[in-house]
PAZAPA-4460 file (N, C-alpha, C; in steps of 0.05 Angstrom, whole numbers, plus 32768, in hexadecimal, padded with zeros to 4 digits):
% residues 265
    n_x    n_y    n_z   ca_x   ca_y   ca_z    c_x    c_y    c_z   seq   type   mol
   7EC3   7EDC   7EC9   7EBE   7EC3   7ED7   7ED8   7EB2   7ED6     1      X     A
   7ED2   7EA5   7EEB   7EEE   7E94   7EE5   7EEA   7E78   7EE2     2      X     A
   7EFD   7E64   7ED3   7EFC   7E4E   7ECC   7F03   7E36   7EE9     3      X     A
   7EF3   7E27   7EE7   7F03   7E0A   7EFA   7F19   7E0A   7F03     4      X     A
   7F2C   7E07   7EEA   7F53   7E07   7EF2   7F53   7E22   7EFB     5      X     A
   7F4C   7E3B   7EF6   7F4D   7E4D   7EF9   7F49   7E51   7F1E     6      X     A
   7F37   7E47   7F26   7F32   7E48   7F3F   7F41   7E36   7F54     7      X     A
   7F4A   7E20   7F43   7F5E   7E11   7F5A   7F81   7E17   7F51     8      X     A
   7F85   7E30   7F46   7FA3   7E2E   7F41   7FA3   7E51   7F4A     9      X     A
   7FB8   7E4D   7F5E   7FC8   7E64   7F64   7FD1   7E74   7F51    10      X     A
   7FE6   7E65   7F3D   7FEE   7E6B   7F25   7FE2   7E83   7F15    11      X     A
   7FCA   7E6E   7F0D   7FB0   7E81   7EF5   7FA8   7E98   7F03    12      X     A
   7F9F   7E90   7F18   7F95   7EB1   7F28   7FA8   7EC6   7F29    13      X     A
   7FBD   7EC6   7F36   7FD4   7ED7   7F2F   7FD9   7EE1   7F1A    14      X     A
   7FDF   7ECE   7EF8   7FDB   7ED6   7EE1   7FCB   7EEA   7ED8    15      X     A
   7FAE   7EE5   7EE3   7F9A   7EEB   7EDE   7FA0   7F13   7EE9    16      X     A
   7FA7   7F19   7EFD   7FAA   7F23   7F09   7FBC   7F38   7F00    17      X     A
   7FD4   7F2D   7EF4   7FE5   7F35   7EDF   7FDC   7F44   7EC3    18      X     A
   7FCE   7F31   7EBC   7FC4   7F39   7EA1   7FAF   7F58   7EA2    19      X     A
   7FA8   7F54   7EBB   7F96   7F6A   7EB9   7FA0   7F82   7EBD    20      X     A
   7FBC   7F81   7ECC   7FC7   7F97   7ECE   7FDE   7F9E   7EB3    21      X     A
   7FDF   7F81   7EA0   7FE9   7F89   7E8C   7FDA   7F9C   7E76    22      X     A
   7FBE   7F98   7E77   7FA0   7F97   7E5D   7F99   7FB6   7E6B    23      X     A
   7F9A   7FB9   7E8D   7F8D   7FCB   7E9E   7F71   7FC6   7E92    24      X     A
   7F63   7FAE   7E93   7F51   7FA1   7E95   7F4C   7F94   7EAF    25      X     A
   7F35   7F9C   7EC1   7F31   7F8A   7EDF   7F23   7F76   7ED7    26      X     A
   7F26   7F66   7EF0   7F20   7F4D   7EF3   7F05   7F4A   7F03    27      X     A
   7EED   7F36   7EFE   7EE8   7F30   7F1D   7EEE   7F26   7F33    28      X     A
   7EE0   7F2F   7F51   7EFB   7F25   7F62   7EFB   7F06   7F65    29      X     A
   7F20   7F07   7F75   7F1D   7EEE   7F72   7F08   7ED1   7F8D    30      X     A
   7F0B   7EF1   7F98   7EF1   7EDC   7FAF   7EE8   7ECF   7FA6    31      X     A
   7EDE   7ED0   7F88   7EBE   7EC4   7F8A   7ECC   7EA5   7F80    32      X     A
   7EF0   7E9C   7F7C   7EFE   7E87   7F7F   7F05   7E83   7FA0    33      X     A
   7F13   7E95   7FA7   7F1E   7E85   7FB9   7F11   7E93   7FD6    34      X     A
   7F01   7E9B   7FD7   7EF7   7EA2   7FF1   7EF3   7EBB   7FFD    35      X     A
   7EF3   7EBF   8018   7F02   7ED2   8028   7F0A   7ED3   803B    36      X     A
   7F10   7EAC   8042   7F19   7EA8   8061   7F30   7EA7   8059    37      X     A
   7F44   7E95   803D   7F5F   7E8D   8034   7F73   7EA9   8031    38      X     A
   7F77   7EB3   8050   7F8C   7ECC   8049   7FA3   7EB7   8047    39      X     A
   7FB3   7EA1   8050   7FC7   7E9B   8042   7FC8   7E9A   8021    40      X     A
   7FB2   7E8E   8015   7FB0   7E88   7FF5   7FB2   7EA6   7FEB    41      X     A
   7FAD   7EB6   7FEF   7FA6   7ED5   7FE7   7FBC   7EDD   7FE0    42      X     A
   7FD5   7EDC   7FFC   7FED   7EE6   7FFB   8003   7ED1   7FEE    43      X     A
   7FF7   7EBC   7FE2   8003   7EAC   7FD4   800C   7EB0   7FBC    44      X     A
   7FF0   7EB9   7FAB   7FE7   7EC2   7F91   7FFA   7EDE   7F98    45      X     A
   7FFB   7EEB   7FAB   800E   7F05   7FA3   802D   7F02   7FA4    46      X     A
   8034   7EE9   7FB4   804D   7EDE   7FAA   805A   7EDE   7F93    47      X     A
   8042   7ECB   7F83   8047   7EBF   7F6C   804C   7EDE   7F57    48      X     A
   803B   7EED   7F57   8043   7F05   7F4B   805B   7F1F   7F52    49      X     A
   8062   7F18   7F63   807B   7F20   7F72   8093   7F19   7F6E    50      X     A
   8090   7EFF   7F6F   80AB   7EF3   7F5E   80A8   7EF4   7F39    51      X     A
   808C   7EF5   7F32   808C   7EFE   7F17   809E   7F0F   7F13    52      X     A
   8090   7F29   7F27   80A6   7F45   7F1E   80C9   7F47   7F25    53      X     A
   80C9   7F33   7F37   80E3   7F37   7F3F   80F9   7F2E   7F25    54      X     A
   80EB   7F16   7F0E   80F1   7F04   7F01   80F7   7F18   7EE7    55      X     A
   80E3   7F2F   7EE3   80DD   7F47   7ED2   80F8   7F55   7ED2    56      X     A
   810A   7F5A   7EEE   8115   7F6A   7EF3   810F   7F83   7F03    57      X     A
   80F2   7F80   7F10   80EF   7F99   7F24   8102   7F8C   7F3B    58      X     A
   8107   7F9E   7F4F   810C   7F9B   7F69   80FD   7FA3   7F81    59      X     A
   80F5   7F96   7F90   80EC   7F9C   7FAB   80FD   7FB9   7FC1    60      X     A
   80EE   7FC4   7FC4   80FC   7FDB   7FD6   80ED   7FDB   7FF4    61      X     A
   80D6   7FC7   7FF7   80C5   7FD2   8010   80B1   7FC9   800F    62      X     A
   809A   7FCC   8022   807F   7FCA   8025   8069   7FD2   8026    63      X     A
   8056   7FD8   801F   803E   7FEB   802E   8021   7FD1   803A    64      X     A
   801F   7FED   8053   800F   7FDE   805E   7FF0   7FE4   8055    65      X     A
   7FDE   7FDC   8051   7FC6   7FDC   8048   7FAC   7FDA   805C    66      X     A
   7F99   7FE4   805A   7F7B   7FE9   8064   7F84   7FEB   808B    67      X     A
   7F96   7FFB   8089   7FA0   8005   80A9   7F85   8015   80BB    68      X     A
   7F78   8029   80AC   7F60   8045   80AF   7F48   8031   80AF    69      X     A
   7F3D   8037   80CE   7F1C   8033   80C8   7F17   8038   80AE    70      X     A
   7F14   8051   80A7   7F05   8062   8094   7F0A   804C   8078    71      X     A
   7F1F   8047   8078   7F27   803E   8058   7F1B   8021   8062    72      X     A
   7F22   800C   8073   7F13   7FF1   8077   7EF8   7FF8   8069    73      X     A
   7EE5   800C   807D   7ECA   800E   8072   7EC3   8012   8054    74      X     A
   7EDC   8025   8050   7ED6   802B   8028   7ED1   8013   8021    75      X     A
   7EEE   7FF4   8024   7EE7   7FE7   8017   7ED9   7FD0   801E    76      X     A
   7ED5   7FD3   8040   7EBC   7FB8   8047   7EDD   7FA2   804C    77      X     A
   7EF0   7FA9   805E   7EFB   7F9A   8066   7F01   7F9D   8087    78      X     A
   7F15   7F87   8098   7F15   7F8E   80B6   7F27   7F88   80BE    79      X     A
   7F3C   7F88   80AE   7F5B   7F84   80AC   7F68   7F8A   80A0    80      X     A
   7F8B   7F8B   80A6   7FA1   7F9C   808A   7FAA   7F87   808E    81      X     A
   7FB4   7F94   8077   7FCB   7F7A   805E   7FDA   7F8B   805C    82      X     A
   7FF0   7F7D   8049   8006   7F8B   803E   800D   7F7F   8020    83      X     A
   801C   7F8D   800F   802F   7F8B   7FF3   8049   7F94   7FFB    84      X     A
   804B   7F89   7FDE   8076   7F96   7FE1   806F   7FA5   7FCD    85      X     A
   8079   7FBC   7FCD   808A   7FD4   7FC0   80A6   7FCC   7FB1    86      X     A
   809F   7FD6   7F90   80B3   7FD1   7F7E   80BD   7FE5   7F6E    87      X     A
   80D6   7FEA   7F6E   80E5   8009   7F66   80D3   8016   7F4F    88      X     A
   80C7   8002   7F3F   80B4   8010   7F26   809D   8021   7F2E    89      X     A
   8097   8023   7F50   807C   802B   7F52   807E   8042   7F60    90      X     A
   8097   804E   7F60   809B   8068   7F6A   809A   807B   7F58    91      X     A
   8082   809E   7F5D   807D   80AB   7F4E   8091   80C1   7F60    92      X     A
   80A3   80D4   7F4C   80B4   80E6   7F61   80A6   80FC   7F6A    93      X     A
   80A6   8108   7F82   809B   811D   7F8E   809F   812D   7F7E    94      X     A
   8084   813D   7F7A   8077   8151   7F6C   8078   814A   7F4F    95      X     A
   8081   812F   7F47   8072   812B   7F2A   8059   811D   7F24    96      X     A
   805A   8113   7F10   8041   8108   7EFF   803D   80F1   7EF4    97      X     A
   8034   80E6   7EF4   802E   80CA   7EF1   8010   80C8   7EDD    98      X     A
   800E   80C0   7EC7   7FFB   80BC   7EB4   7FE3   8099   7EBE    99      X     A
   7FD4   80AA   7EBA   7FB4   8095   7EC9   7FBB   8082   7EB2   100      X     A
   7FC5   807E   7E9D   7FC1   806B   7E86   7FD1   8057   7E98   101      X     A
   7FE0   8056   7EA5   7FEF   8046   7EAF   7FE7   803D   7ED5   102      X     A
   7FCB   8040   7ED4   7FC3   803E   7EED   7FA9   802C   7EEF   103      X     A
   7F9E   802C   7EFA   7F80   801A   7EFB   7F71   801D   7F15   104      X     A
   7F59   802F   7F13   7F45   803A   7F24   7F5A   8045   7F38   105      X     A
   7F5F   8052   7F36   7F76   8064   7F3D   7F75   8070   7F60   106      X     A
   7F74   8076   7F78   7F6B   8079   7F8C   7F89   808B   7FA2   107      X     A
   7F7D   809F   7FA8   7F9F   80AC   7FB6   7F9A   80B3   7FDE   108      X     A
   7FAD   80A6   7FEA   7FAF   80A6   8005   7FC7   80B1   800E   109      X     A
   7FC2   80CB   8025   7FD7   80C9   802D   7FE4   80C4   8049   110      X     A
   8003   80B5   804D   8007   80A0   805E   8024   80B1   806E   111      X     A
   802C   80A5   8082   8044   80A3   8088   8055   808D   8080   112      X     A
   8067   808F   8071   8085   8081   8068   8098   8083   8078   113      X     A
   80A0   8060   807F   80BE   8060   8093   80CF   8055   8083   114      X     A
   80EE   8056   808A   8100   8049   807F   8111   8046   8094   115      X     A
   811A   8024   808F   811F   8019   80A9   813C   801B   80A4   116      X     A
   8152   801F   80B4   8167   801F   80B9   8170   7FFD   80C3   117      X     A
   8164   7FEF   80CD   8169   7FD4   80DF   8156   7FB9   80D2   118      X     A
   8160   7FA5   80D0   814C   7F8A   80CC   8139   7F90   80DD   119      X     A
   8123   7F79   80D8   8118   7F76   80EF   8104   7F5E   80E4   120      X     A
   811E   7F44   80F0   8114   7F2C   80E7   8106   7F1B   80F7   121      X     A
   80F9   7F29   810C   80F0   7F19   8125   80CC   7F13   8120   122      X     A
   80C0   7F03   8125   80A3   7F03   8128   8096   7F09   8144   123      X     A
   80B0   7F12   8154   80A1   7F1F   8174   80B2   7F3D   816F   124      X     A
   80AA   7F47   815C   80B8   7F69   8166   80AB   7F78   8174   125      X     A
   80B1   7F84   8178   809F   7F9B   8190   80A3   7FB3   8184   126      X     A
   8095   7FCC   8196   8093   7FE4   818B   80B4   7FF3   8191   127      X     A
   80BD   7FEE   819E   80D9   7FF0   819E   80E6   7FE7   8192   128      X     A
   80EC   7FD1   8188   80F4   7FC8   8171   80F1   7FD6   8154   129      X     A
   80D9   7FDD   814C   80D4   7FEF   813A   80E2   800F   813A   130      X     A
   80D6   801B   8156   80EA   8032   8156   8103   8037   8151   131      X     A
   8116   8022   8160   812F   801E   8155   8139   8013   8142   132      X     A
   8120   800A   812F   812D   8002   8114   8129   8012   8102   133      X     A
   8114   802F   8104   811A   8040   80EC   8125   804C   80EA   134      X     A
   8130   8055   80D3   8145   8072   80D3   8137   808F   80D5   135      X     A
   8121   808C   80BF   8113   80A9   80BD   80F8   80A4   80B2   136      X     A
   80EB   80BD   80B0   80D2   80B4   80AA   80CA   80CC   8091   137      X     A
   80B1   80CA   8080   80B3   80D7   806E   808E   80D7   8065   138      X     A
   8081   80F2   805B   806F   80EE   805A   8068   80E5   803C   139      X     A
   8058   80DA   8038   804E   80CC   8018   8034   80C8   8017   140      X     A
   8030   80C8   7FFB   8014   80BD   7FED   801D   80A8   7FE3   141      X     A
   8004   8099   7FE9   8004   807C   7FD9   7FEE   8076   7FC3   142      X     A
   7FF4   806E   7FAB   7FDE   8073   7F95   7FDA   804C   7F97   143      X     A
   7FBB   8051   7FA5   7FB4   8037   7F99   7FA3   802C   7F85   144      X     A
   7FA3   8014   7F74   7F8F   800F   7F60   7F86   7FF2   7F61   145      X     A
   7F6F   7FEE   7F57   7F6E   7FD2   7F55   7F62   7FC3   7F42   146      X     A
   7F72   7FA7   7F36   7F73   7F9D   7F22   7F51   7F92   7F24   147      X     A
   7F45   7F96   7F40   7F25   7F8E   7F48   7F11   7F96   7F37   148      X     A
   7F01   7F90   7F29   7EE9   7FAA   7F1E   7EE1   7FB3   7F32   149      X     A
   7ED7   7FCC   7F37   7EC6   7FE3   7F40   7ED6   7FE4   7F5E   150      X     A
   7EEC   7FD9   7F6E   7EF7   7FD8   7F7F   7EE6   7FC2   7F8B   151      X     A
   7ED8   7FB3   7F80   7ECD   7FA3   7F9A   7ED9   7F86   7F9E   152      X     A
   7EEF   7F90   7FB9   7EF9   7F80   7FC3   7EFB   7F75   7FE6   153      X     A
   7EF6   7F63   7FEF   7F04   7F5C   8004   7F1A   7F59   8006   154      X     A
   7F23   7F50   8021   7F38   7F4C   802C   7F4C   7F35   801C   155      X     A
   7F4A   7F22   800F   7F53   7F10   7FFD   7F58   7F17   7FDE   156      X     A
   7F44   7F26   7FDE   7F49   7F38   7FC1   7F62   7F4A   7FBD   157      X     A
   7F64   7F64   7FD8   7F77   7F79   7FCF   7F92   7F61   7FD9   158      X     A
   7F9A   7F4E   7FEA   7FAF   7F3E   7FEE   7FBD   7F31   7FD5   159      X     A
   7FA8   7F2A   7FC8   7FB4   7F1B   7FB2   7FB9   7F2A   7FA2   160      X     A
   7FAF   7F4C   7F9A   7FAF   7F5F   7F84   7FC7   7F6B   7F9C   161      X     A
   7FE2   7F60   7FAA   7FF6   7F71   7FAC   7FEA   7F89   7FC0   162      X     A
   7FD2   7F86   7FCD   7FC4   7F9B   7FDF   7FBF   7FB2   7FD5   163      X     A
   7FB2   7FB0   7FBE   7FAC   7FC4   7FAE   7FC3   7FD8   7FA4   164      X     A
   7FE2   7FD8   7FAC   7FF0   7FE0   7F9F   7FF5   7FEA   7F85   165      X     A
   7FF7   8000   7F83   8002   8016   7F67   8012   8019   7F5F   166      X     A
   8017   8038   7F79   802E   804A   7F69   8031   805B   7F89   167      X     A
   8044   8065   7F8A   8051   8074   7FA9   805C   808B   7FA6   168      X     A
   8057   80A1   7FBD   8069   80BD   7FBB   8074   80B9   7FCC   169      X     A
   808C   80C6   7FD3   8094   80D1   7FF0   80A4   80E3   7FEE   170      X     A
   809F   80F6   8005   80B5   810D   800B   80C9   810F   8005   171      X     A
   80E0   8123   8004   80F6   8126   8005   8104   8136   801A   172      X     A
   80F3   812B   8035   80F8   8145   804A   80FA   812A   8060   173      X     A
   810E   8117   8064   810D   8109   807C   8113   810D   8096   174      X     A
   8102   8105   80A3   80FB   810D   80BE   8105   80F6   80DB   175      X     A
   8111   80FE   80E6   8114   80EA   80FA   8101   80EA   810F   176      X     A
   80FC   80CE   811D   80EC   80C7   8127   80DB   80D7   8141   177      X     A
   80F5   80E9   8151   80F5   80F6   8166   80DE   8111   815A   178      X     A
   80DE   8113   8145   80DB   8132   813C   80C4   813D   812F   179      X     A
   80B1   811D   8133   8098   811B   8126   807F   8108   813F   180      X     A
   806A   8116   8145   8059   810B   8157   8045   80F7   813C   181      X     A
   804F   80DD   813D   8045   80D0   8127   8025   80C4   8130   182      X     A
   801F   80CD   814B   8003   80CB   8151   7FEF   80E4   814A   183      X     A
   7FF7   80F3   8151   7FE4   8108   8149   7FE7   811D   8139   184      X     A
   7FFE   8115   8126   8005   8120   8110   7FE9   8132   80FD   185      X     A
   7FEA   8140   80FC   7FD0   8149   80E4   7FD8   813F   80C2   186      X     A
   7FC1   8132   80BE   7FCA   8139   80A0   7FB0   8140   8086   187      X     A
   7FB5   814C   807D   7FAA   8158   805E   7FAB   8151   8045   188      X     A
   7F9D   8146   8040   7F9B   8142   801B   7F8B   8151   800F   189      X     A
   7F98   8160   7FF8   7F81   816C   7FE8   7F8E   8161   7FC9   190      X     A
   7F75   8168   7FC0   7F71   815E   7FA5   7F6A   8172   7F8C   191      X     A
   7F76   817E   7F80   7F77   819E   7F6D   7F66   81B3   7F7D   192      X     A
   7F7C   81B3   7F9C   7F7D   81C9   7FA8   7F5F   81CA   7FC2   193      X     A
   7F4E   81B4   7FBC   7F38   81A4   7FD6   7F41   8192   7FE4   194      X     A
   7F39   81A2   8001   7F44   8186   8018   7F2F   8173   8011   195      X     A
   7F37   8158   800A   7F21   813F   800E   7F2B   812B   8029   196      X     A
   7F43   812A   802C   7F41   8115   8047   7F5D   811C   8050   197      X     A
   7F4F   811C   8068   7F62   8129   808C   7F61   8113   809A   198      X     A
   7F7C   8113   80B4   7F71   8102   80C5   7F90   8105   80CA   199      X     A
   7F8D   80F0   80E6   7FAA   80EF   80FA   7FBA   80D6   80F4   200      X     A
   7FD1   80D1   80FE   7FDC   80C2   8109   7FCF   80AC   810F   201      X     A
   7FC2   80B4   8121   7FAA   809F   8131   7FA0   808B   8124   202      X     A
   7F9D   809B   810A   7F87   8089   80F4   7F92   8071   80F5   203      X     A
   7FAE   806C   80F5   7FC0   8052   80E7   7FBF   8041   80F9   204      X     A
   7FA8   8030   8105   7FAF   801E   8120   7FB0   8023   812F   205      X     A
   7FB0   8040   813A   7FB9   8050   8153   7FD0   805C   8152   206      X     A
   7FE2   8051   8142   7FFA   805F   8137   8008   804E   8125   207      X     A
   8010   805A   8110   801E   804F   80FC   803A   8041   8106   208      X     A
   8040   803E   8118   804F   8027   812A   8047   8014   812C   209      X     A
   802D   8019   8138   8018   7FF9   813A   801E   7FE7   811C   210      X     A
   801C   7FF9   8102   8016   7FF1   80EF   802F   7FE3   80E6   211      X     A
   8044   7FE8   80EA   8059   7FE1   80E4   8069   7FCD   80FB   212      X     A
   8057   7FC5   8112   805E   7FB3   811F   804E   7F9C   810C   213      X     A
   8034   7FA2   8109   8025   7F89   80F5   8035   7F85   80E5   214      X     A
   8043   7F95   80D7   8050   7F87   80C0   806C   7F7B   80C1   215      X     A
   8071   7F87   80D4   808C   7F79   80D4   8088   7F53   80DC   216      X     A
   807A   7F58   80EF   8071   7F3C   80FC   8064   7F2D   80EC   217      X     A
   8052   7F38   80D7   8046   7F27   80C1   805F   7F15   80AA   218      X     A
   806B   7F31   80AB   8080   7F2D   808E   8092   7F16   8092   219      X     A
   8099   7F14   80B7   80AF   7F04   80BC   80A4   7EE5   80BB   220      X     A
   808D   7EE6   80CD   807C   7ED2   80CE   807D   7EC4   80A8   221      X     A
   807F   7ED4   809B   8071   7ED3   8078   8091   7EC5   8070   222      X     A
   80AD   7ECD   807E   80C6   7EC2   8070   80C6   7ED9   8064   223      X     A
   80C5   7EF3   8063   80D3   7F06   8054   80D3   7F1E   8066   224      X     A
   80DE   7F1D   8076   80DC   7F3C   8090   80ED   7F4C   8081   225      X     A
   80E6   7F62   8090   80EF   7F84   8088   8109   7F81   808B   226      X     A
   8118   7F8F   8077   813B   7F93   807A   8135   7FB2   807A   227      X     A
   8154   7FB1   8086   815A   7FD1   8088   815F   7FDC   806F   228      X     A
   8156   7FF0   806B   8153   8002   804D   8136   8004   803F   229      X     A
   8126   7FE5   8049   810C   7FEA   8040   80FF   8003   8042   230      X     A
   80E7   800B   8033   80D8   8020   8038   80B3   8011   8040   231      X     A
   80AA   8020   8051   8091   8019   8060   807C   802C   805F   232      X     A
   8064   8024   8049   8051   803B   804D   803D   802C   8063   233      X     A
   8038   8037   8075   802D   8037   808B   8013   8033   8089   234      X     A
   8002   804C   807A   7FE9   803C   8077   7FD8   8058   8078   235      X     A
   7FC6   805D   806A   7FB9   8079   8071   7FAF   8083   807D   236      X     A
   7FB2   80A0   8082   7FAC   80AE   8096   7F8C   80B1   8093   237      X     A
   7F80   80AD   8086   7F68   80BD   807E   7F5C   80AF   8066   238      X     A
   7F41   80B6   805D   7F36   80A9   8046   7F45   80AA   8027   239      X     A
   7F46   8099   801C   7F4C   809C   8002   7F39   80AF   7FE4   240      X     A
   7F4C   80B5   7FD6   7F3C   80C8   7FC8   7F3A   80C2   7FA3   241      X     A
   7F26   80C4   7F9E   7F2B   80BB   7F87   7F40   80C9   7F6A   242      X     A
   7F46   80C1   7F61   7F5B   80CA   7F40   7F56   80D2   7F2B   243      X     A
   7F55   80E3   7F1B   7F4C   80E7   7F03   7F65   80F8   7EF3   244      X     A
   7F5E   80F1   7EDB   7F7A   80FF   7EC5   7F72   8120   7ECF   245      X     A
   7F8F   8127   7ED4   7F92   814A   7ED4   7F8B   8157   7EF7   246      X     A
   7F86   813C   7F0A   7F89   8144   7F25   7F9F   814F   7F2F   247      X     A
   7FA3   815B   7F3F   7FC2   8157   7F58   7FBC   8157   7F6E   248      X     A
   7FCA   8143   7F81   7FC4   813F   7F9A   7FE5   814E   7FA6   249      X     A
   7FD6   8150   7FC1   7FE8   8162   7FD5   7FE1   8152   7FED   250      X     A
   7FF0   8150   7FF7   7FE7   8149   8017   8005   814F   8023   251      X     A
   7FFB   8155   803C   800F   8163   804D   8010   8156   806A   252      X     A
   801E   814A   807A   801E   8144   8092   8031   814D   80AB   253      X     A
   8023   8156   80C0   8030   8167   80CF   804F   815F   80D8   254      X     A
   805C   8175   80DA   8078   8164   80DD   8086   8158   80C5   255      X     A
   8079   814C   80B2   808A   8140   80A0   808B   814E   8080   256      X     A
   807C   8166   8085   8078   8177   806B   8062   816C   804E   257      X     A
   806E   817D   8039   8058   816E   8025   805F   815A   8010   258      X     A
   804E   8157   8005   8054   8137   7FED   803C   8141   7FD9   259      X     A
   8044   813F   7FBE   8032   8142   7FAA   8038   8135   7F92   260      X     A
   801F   812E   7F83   8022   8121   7F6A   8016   812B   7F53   261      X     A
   8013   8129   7F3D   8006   812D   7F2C   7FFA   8120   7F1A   262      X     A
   7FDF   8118   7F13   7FD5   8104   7EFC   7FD0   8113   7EE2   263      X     A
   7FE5   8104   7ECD   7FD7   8114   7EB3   7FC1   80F9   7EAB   264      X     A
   7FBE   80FC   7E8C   7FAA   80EF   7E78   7FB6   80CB   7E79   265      X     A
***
């Protein structure tokens, strides 16, 4: 439950937020403070923990975009994406392992990753604009968790929890833009060797361009647009799958090859 001050301070909620990912103790959500119409307040509270970490010494490398897939909206009962920033600590390297002690309700998607070669400080970009601002593209899993109990969150919930942000794979096989049909791309996840969730390109908005026009235009609008070098998880292809100590996930997307991780204890 939360206290009075607790409910009228940006601050405490954020803290709060913090702590749980310090304890890996969840929280209840914070809806039941601040709503689920206040998406500015949401992405406020993830400010405030953003510049926490920046203050820590992480660094920002990028963004990912969040609840892009019908499929995943419906998982969690939302009808819109968000986004987080990506911080050098939350990269797991292709084909290693990463320990669940260090995770919380643990959840694996896999996405298309861009990395932009060009700014792109405008709040009217277009889909051209985007094409010409990446360099290459790269396939990834994205491990998400959330500081939420039982995941039950809205749209104001995963914003302020950093958009449910974890932990990230990506390829080491980059791909230029020409060389990959990022609409109808196939992709595969399996999970100790079971496909659990497939799906296209398509899934992401219609195309993971779309998705990355939202963000760019959000971010700029927000005072922090995409620089060149950032990295962009796009948003998943397909349903998310759940985590457990001693899994490995695989997912493979056409054109952009495979990406794997490993969860120990």
């Amino acid at each position: 439950m939360f206290s009075e001050a607790q409910s009228k301070s940006p601050e405490a909620l954020a803290k709060l937020l913090r702590e749980a990912a310090e304890t890996k103790q969840t929280i209840s959500p914070l809806r039941e403070v601040i709503g689920v119409e206040d998406i500015d307040l949401a992405y406020q509270i993830q400010a405030i923990n953003s510049k926490y970490r920046l203050a820590q010494g992480a660094r920002i490398i990028g963004s990912k975009i969040g609840l892009t897939s019908k499929i995943v909206q419906k998982q969690l009962g939302v009808d819109q994406p968000d986004y987080g920033l990506l911080f050098d600590d939350m990269e797991v390297l292709n084909g290693g392992e990463i320990s669940c002690s260090k995770l919380m309700q643990p959840k694996a998607e896999a996405e298309i990753a861009f990395v932009l070669g060009k700014d792109l400080p405008s709040t009217s970009v277009t889909a051209v604009d985007i094409l010409s601002a990446v360099d290459y593209v790269l396939a990834s899993i994205e491990i998400v968790g959330s500081r939420i109990e039982n995941w039950n969150i809205k749209i104001t919930d995963t914003i302020a929890d950093n958009a449910s942000a974890s932990h990230f794979v990506v390829a080491h096989q980059p791909v230029k833009l020409e060389n990959v049909d990022l609409i109808n791309c196939g992709m595969q996840m399996y999970k100790n060797n079971e496909l659990l969730s497939e799906g296209t390109g398509a899934a992401c908005l219609g195309s993971p361009i779309n998705a990355c026009i939202w963000l760019a235009k959000t971010m700029a609008a927000h005072g922090t647009p995409l620089k060149a070098g950032d990295l962009i998880l796009s948003g998943a292809l397909g349903p998310m799958v759940d985590i457990q100590p001693g899994d490995k996930v695989v997912a493979n997307i056409e054109g952009l090859g495979k990406v794997s991780v490993g969860f120990s204890e």
